[in-house]
C-alpha positions as CSV (number, residue, x, y, z in Angstrom):
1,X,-21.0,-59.0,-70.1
2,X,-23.1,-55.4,-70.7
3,X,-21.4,-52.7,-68.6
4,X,-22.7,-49.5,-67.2
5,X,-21.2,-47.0,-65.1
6,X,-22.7,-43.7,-63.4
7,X,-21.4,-41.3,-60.8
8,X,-23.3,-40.7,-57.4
9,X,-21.6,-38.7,-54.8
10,X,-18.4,-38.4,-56.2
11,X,-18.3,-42.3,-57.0
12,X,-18.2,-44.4,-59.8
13,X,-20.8,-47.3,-59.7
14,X,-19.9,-49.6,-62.4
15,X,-23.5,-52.2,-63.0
16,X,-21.9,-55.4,-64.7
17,X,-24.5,-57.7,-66.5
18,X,-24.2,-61.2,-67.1
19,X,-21.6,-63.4,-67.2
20,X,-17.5,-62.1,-66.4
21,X,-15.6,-64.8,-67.7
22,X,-12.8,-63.4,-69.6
23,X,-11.9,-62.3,-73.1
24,X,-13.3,-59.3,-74.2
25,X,-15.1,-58.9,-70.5
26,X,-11.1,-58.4,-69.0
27,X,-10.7,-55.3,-71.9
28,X,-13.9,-53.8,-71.1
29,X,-13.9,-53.4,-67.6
30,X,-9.7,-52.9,-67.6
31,X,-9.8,-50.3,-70.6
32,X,-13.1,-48.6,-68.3
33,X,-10.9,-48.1,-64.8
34,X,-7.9,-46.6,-66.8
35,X,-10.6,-44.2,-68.2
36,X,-11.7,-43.1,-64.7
37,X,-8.1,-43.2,-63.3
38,X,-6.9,-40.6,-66.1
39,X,-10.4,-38.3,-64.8
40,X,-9.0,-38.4,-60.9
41,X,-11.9,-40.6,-60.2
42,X,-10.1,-43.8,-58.4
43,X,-13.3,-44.8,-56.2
44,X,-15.3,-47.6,-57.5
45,X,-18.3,-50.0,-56.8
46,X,-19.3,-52.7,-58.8
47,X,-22.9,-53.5,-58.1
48,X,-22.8,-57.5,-59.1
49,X,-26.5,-57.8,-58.5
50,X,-26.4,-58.8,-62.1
51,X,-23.7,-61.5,-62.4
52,X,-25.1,-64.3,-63.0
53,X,-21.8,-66.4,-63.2
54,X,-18.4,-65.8,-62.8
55,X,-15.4,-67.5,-63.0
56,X,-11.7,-67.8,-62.4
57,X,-11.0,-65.6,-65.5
58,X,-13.5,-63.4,-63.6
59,X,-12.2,-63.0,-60.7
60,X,-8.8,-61.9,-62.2
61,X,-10.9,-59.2,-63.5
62,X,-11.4,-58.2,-60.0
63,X,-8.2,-58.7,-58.5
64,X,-6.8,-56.6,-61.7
65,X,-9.4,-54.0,-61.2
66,X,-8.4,-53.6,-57.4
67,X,-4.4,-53.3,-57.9
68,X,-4.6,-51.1,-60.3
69,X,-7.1,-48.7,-58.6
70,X,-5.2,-49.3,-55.5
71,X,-2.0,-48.4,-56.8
72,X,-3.4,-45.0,-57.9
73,X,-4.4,-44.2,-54.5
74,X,-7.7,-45.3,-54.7
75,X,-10.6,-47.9,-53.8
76,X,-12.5,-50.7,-55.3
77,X,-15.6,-51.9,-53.7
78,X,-18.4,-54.4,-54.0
79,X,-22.0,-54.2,-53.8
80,X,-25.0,-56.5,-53.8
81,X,-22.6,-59.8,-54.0
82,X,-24.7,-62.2,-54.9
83,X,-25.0,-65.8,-53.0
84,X,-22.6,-67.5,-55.9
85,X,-20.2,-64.9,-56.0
86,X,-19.8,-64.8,-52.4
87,X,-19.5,-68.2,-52.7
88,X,-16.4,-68.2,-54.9
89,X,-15.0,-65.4,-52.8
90,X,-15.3,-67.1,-49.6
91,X,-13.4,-70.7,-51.4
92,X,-10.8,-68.4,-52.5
93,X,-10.3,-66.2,-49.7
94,X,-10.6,-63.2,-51.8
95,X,-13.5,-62.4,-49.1
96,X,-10.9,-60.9,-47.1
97,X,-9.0,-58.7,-49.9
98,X,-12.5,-57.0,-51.2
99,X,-14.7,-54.9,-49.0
100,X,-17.6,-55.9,-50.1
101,X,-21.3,-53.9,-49.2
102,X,-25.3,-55.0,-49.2
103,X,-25.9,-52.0,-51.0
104,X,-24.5,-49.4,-53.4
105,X,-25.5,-46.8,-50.9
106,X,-23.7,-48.7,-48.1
107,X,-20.5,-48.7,-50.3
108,X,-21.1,-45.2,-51.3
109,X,-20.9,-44.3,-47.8
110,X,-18.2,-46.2,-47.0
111,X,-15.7,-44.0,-49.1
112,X,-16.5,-41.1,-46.3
C-alpha cells in the first residue's frame, strides 16, 4: 500500500493505494494518525477509491485508526468506498461504526 495525505479545509485526506492487508500497511497508516494527533489535527478521510483489496488484517487497520482518533476527540471518515469494500463492511457490520461519504468533499463537509 502507497499512502498520501493532504490537508483541505482544515482536514486530513489520507489517499491509500493498493492493497491494506497488514504488515507493514498497519505501521504506515498507525505511525501516520499518531503524526497528525501530536499536530491537533484529529479529522480524517480516507478516500479508498484506490483499494483494490482489503482484508480482515485491513479492516483492523480501520477499526485501529477510528479508536484511536476517536479517543483524541476526533473523527475518522470514509470516502469513495468502493463496491468490494462496502461489501466487506456491510458482512461485517462495520457499515454501521464508519461514516462513510461518496465524496471527499461530502466528508469534508461533513466535519462542519
Amino acid at each position: 500500500m502507497k499512502l498520501t495525505d493532504r490537508e483541505q479545509d482544515g482536514v486530513v485526506v489520507l489517499e491509500p493505494k493498493g492493497k491494506i492487508m497488514g504488515g507493514p500497511d498497519a505501521t504506515l497508516l498507525h505511525d501516520k494518525l499518531y503524526e497528525f494527533i501530536q499536530q491537533g489535527r484529529t479529522k480524517v478521510v480516507i478516500d479508498l477509491s484506490r483499494i483494490e483489496w482489503m482484508n480482515s488484517t485491513g479492516l483492523g487497520i480501520l477499526i485501529q485508526g477510528y479508536t484511536t482518533l476517536r479517543n483524541s476527540d476526533g473523527q475518522l471518515k470514509l470516502a469513495k468506498v468502493t463496491d468490494k469494500i462496502q461489501s466487506l463492511l456491510t458482512i461485517t457490520k462495520l457499515v454501521s461504526v464508519f461514516d462513510a461519504y461518496d465524496t471527499v468533499e461530502d466528508a469534508i463537509a461533513s466535519f462542519n
